[in-house]
N, C-alpha and C positions, 0 to 999 in steps of 0.2 A: 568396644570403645565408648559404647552411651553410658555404661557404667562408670568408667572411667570420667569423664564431662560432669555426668552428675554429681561426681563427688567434689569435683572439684569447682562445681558452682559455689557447692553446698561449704564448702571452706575460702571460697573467693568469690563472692557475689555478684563483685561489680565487673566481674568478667563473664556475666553471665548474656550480654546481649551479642559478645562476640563468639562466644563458643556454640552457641545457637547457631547463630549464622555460620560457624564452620560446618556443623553437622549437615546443614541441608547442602553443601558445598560436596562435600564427602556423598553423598545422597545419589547427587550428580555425577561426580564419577564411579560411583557404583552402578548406577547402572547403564554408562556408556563402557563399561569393562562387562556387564552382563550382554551389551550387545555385539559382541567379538570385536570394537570398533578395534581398526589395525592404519598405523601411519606407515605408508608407502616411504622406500628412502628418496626419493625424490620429491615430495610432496612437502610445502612448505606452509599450508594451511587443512582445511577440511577440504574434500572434493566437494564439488557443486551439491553436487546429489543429496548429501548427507544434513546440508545444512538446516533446511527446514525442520527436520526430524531433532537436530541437536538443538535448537535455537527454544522448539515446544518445549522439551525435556527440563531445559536450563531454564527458562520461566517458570516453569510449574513447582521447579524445586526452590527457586529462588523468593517466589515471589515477586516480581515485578510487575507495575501499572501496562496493562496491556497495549501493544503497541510500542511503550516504550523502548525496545532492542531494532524494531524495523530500518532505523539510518543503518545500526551495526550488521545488521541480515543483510542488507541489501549490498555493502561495501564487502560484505564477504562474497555473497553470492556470485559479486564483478571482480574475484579475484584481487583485491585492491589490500588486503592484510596479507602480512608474512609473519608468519608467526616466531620466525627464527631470531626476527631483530626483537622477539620481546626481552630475552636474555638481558640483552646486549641496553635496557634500558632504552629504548627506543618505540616510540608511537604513532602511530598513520600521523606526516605532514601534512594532509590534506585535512580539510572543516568537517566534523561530525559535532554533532546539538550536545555533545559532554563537555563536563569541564574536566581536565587536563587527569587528575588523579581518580575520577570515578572509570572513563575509559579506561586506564592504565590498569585498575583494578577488575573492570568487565574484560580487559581480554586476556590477564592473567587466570581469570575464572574459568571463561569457557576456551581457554586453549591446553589447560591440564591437562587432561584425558589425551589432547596429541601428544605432549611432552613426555606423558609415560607410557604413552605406546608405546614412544620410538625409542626409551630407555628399554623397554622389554623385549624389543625385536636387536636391539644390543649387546646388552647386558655386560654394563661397562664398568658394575659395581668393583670396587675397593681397588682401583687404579689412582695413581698418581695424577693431582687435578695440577697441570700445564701451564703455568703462567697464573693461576689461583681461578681458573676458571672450568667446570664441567666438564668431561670431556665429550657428552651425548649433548647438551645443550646453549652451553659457552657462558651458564649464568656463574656469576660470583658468589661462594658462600655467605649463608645469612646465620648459621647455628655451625657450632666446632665445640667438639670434646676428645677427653684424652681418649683413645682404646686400649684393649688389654695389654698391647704388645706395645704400649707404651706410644703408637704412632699419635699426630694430631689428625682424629677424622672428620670429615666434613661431611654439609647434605645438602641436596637441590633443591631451593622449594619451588622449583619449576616440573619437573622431573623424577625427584626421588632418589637420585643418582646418589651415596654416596662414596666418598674416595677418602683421600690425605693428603695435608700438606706441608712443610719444613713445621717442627714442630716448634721454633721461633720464628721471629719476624712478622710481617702482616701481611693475612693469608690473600687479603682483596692487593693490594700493590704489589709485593714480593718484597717491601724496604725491608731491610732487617738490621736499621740504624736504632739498637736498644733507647735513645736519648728520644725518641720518636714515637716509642711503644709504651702506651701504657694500660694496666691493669685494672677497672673499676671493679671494687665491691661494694653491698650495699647492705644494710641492716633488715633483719627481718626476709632475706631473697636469700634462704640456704640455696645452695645448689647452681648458683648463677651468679655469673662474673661478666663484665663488659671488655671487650679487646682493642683500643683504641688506637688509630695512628693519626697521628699529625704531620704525615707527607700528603696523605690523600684524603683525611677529615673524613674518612671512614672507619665503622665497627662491625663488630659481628660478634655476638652473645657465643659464650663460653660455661658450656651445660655439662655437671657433672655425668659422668657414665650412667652412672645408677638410676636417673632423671631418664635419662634417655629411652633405656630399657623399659621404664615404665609406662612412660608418658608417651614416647616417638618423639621424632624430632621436630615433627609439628604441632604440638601440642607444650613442646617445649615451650616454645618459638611464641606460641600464643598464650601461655598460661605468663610468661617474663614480659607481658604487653608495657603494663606499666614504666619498664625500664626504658626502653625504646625511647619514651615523652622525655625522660630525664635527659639522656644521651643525647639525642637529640636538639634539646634544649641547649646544652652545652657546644653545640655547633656542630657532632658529627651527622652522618649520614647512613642511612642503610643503603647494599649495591643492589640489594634484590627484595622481593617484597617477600611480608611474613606468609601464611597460608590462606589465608584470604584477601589478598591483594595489596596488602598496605606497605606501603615504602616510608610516606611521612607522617608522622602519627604522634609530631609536637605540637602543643597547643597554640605554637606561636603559627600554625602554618604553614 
């Protein structure tokens, strides 16, 4: 994969402080998957225990001002996160010293590694996603391309989970009023196309296979950053975050 990153610094530049920060991302749950970390099916966060040990890890990879995670350790440690509502677009109601989209991206980070536990102790891969939602984590797709057998696939970037969905319509609402659906393309962005609905003022990037295969669908996901700003701009929305956390990522805020 650093092969891969590098080259594609080395032909996209200005994507070079985000793909940085995926790798030490990745780093991270490398090596909470070298510590057999396993999500219990009832467990809807980390276990007590574990936390201090995961909270080290995730600093050291990340880089953060020391101290700074201590509100989020400690809110975890009281049980007070559930990691199941992150899907689902939802963040602790209660007061933590972040603002609204850096949490939303801290606990998409350090709650990975549960997400794909519990997708491995599953394994729910190439199942029909339900209502356009995961069927191991209940997040909405953010990346969709065609597969060989002609299906529409999709992937989680909560999870990793992927499936498929009607290969019309829109895959986050299920409308499949064509006058509703629209298709962006963009000059200069081989291989990526924007999926658009105006029932629900949501998108989800449209990656050719061959991207796929090469890149992953995370990498997809992040290499099409720039498109996001545009789309966005234009008033849609992403339903789930790219692979480093980010959901809103127009310059209007």
């Amino acid at each position: 994969m650093h092969a891969v990153i590098k080259d594609i610094i080395r032909q996209k530049p200005h994507l070079t402080d985000t793909l940085r920060f995926y790798e030490k991302a990745v780093k991270f749950l490398e090596t909470m998957r070298e510590s057999s970390f396993k999500a219990g099916p009832h467990q809807n966060a980390y276990a007590p225990e574990l936390i201090g040990q995961i909270f080290e890890r995730f600093s050291a990879f990340i880089e953060l001002p020391e101290g700074s995670l201590d509100p989020l350790k400690q809110a975890m440690e009281l049980g007070e996160i559930d990691f199941t509502r992150l899907p689902l677009g939802e963040v602790p109601a209660f007061s933590l010293p972040y603002a609204e989209d850096d949490l939303s991206m801290l606990l998409f980070l350090l709650s990975r590694p549960y997400f794909i536990a519990l997708r491995e102790s599953r394994s729910p891969d190439e199942q029909a996603w339900e209502e356009g939602r995961c069927p191991v984590c209940r997040a909405q797709p953010a990346v969709t391309w065609i597969g060989d057998n002609g299906r529409r696939r999709v992937s989680c970037s909560f999870c990793g989970t992927t499936g498929y969905v009607d290969r019309t319509g829109c895959p986050v609402c299920q409308a499949v009023d064509a006058a509703k659906q629209n298709m962006l393309v963009f000059e200069r962005e081989e291989g990526f196309k924007i999926s658009t609905c105006d029932l629900c003022r949501s998108y989800v990037k449209t990656v050719d296979a061959g991207m796929i295969l090469r890149l992953t669908a995370d990498l997809a996901d992040l290499v099409s950053l720039p498109l996001d700003i545009v789309v966005q701009e234009k008033g849609y929305a992403r339903r789930s975050p790219n692979p480093v956390g980010m959901r809103k990522i127009s310059t209007r805020g």
